[in-house]
C-alpha positions as a Markdown table, in Angstrom:
| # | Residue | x | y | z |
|---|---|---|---|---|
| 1 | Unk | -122.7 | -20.7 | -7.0 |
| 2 | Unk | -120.0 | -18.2 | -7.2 |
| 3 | Unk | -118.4 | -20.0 | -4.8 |
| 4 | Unk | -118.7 | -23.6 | -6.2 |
| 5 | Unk | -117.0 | -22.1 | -9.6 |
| 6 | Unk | -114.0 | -20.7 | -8.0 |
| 7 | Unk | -113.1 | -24.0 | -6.2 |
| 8 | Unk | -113.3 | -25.7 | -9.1 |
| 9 | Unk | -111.3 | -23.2 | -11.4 |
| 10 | Unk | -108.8 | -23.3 | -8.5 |
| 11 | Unk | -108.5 | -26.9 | -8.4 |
| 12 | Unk | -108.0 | -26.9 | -12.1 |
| 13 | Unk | -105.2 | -24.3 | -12.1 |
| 14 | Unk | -103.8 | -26.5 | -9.0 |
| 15 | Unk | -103.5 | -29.7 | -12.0 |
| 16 | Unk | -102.7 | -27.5 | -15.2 |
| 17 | Unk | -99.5 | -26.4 | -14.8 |
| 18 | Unk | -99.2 | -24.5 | -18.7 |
| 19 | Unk | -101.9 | -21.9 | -16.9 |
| 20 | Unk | -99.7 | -20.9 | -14.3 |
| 21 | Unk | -101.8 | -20.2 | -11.7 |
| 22 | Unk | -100.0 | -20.0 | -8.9 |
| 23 | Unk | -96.6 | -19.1 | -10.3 |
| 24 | Unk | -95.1 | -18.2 | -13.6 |
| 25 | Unk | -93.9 | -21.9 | -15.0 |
| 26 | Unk | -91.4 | -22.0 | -17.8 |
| 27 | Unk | -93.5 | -24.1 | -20.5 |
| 28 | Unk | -92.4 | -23.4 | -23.7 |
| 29 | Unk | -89.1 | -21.2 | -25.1 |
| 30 | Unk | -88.7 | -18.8 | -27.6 |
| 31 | Unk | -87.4 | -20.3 | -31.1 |
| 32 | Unk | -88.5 | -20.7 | -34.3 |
| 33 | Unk | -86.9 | -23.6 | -34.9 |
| 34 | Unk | -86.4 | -25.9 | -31.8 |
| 35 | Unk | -87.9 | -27.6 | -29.6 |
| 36 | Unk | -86.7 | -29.6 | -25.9 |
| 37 | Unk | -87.0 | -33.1 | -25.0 |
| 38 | Unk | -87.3 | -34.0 | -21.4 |
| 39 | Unk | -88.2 | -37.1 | -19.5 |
| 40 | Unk | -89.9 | -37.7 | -15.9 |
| 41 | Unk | -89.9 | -40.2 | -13.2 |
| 42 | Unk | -86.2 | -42.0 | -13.8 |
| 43 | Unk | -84.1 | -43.2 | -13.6 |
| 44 | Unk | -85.4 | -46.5 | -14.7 |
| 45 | Unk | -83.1 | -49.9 | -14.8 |
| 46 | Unk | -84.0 | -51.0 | -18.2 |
| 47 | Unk | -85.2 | -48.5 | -19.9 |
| 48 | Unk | -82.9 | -45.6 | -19.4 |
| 49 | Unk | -80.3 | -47.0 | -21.1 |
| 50 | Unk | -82.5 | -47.7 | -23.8 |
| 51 | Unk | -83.4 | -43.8 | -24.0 |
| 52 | Unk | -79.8 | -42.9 | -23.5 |
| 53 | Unk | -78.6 | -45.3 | -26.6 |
| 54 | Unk | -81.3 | -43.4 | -28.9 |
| 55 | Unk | -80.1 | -39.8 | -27.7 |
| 56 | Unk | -76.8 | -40.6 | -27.8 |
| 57 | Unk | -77.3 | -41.9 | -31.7 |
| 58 | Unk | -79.1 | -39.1 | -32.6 |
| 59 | Unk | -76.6 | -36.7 | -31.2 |
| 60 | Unk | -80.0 | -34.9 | -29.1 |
| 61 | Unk | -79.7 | -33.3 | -25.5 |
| 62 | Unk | -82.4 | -33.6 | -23.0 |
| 63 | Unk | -83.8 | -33.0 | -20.1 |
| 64 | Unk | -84.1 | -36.1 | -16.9 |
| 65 | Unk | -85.8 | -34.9 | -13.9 |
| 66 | Unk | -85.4 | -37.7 | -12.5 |
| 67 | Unk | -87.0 | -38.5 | -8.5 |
| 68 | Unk | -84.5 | -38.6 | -5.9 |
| 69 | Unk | -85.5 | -41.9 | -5.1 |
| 70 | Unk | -84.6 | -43.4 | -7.9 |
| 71 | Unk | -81.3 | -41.9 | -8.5 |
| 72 | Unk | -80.1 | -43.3 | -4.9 |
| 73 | Unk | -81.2 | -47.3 | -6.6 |
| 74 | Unk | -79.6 | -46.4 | -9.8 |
| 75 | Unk | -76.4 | -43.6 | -9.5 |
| 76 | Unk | -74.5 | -44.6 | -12.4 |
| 77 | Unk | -77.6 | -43.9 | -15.0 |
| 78 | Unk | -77.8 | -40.6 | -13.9 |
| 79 | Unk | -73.9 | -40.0 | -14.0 |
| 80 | Unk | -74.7 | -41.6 | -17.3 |
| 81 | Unk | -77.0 | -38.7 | -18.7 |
| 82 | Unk | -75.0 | -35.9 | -17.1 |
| 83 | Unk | -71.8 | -37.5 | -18.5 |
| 84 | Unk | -73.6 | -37.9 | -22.4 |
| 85 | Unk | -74.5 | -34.2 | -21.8 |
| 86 | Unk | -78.0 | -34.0 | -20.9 |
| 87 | Unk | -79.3 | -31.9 | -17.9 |
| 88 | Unk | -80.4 | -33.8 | -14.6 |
| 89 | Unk | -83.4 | -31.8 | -13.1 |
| 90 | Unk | -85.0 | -32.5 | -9.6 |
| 91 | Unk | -88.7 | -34.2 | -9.4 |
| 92 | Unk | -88.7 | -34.2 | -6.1 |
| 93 | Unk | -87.5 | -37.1 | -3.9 |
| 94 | Unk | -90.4 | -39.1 | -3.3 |
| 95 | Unk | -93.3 | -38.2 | -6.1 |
| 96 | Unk | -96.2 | -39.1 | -3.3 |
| 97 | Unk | -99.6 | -38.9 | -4.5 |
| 98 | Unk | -100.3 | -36.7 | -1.4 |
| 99 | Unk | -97.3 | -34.3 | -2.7 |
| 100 | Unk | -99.7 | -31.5 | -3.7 |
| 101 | Unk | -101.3 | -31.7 | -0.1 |
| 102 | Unk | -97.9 | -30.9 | 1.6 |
| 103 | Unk | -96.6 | -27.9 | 3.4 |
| 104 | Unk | -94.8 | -25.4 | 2.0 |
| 105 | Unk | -91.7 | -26.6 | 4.5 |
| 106 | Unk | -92.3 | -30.4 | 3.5 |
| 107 | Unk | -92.4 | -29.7 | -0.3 |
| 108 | Unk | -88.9 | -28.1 | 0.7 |
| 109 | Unk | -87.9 | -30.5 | 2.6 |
| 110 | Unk | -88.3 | -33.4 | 0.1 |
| 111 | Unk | -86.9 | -30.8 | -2.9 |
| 112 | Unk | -83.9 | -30.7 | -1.1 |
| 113 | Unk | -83.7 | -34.1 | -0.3 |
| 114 | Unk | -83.7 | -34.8 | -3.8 |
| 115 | Unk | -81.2 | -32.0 | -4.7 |
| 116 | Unk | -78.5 | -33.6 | -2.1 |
| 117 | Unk | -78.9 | -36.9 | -3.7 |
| 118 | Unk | -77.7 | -35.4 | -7.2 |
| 119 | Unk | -75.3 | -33.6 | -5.8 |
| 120 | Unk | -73.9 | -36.4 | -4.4 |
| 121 | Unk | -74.0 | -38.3 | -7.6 |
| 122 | Unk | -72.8 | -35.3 | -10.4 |
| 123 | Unk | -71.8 | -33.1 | -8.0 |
| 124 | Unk | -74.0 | -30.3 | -8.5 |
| 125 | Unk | -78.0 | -29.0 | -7.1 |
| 126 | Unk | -80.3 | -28.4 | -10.2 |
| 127 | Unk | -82.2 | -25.4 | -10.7 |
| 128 | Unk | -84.4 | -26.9 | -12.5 |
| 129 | Unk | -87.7 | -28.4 | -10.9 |
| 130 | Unk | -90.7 | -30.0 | -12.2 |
| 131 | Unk | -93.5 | -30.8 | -9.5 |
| 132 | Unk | -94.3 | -34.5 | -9.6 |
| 133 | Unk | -98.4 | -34.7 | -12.0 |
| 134 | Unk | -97.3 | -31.3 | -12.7 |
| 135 | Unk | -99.3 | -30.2 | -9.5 |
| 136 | Unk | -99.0 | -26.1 | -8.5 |
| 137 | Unk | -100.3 | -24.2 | -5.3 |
| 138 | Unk | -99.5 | -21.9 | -2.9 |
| 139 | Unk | -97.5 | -24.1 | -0.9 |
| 140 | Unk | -95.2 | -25.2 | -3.8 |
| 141 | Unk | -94.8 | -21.5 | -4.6 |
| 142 | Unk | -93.5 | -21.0 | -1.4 |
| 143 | Unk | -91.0 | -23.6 | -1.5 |
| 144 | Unk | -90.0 | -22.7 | -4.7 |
| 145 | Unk | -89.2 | -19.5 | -4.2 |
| 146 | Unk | -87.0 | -19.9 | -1.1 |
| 147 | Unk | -85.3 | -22.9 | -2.8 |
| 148 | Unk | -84.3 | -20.4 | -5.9 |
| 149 | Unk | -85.5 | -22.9 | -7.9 |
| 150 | Unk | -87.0 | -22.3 | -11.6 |
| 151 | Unk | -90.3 | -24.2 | -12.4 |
| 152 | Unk | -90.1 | -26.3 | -15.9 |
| 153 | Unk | -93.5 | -27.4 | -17.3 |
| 154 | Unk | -94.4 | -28.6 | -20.8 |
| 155 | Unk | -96.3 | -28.1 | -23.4 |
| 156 | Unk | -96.9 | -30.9 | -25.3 |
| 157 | Unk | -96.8 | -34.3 | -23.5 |
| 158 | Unk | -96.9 | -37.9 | -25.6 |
| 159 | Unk | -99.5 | -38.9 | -22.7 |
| 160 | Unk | -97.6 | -42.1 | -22.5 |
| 161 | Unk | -98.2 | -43.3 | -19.3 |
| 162 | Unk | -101.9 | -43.2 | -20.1 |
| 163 | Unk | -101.8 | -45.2 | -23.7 |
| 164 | Unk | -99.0 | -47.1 | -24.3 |
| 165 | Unk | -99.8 | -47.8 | -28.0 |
| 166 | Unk | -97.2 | -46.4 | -30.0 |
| 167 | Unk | -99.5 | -44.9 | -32.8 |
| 168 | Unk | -101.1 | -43.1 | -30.6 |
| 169 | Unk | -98.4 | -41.8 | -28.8 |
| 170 | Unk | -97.5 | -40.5 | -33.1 |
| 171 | Unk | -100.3 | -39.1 | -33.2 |
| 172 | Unk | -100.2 | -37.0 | -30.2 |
| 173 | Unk | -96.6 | -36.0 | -31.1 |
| 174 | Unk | -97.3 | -34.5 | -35.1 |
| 175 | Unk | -98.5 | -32.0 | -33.3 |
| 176 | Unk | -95.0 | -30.7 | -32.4 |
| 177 | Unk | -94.2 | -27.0 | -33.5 |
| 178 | Unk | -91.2 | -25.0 | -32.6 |
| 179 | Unk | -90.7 | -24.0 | -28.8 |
| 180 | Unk | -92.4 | -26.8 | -27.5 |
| 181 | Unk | -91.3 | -28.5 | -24.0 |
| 182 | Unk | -91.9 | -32.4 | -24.8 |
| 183 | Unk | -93.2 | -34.8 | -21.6 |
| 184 | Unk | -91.9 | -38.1 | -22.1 |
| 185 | Unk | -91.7 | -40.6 | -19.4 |
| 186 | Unk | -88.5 | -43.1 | -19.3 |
| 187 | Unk | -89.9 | -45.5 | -17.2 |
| 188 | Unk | -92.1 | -46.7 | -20.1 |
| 189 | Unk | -90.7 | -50.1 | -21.8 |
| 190 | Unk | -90.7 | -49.6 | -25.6 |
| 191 | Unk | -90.4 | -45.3 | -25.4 |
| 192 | Unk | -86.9 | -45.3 | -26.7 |
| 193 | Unk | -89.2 | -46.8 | -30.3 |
| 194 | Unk | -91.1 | -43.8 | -30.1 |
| 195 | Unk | -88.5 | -41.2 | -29.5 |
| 196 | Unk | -85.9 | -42.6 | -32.7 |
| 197 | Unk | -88.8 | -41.8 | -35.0 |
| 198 | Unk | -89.9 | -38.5 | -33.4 |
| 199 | Unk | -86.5 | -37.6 | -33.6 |
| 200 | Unk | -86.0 | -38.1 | -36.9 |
| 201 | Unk | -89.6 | -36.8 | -37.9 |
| 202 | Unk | -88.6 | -33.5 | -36.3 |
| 203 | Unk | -85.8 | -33.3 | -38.6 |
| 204 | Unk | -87.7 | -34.0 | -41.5 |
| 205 | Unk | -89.4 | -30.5 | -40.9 |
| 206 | Unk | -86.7 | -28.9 | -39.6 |
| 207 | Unk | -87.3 | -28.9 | -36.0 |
| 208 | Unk | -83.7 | -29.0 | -34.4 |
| 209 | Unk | -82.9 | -29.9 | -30.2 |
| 210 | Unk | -82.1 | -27.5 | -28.1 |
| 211 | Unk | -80.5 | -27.5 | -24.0 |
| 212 | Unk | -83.1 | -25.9 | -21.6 |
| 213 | Unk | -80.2 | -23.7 | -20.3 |
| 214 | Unk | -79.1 | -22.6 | -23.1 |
| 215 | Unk | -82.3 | -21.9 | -24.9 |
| 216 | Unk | -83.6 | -19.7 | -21.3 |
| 217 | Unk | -79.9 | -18.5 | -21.1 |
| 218 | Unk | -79.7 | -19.2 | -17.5 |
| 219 | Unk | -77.8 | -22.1 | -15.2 |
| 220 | Unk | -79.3 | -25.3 | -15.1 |
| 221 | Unk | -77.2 | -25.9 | -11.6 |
| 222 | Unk | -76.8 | -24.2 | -8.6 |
């Protein structure tokens, strides 16, 4: 029985990256006052520039880890976000399913991967990684750690990949306080709705955006 309850807490620390389980995961940041935006799984032909219009209105600096995939179809959107100011992180090149199940040398392999294909198109390696569904284990660790890379998580995430209604999506986002990491996705058509009024809901109570690197006070590039 013993047994049966430690595979199952370890494959729930394996999917829950806030615990930290394996490794110590960068989830929230110390203010009392702002909060960070980031987005996953870009960049996206249409609606990138739809997310990058609203940002850029709102004068608001965010995070794209963006798969390396994606960034060799579409270059110019990323130069896009690094140019308007926002930090391009690495979610690893190909965002397999079966990515949680790799070695510790493939998860390095494809991290890199990924990392050359930025650094082709901004000219610099990020330093900051989040693991594609947020998945942590031994082997990732491993990687990680010889890569000198720093693991980004969240801690409040809009969940809109599973319900693409907008009011819920609001509702999942009052719950916003300061510090928070926010999981958006911008690959989801309509999200750049979703992000104006958060954004200027935040401001109604104060809540200001910060830059991950500047809020950690370390280099978001190699």
């Amino acid at each position: 029985m013993l047994g049966v309850i430690l595979i199952v807490f370890t494959a729930f620390g394996s999917f829950r990256i806030r615990m930290s389980f394996y490794f110590d995961v960068v989830c929230r940041i110390k203010s009392d006052k702002n909060i960070i935006l980031t987005f996953d799984d870009g960049p996206d032909e249409t609606v990138t520039p739809n997310v990058l219009d609203v940002l850029r209105r709102n004068n608001v600096r965010a995070v794209f880890f963006v798969i390396g995939s994606q960034a060799e179809k579409f270059p110019a959107l990323v130069k896009q976000a690094f140019d308007d100011g926002h930090i391009i992180g690495n979610h690893s090149y190909c965002h397999k399913n079966m990515f949680g199940f790799y070695s510790s040398q493939k998860v390095a392999a494809d991290i890199k991967k990924s990392a050359g294909v930025i650094k082709n198109i901004i000219g610099l390696a990020p330093v900051f990684f989040r693991p594609p569904f947020g998945v942590t284990n031994p082997n990732i660790k491993t990687a990680l750690k010889k890569l000198n890379l720093l693991p980004i998580g969240w801690s409040l995430r809009s969940l809109d990949t599973v319900s693409t209604e907008k009011e819920k999506i609001d509702i999942r986002l009052a719950k916003v306080k300061p510090g928070d990491i926010v999981l958006f996705h911008d690959r989801i058509a309509g999200i750049e709705l979703v992000i104006d009024q958060f954004i200027k809901s935040c401001r109604k109570q104060n809540l200001g955006f910060a830059r991950l690197d500047e809020a950690l006070k370390t280099n978001a590039y190699e």
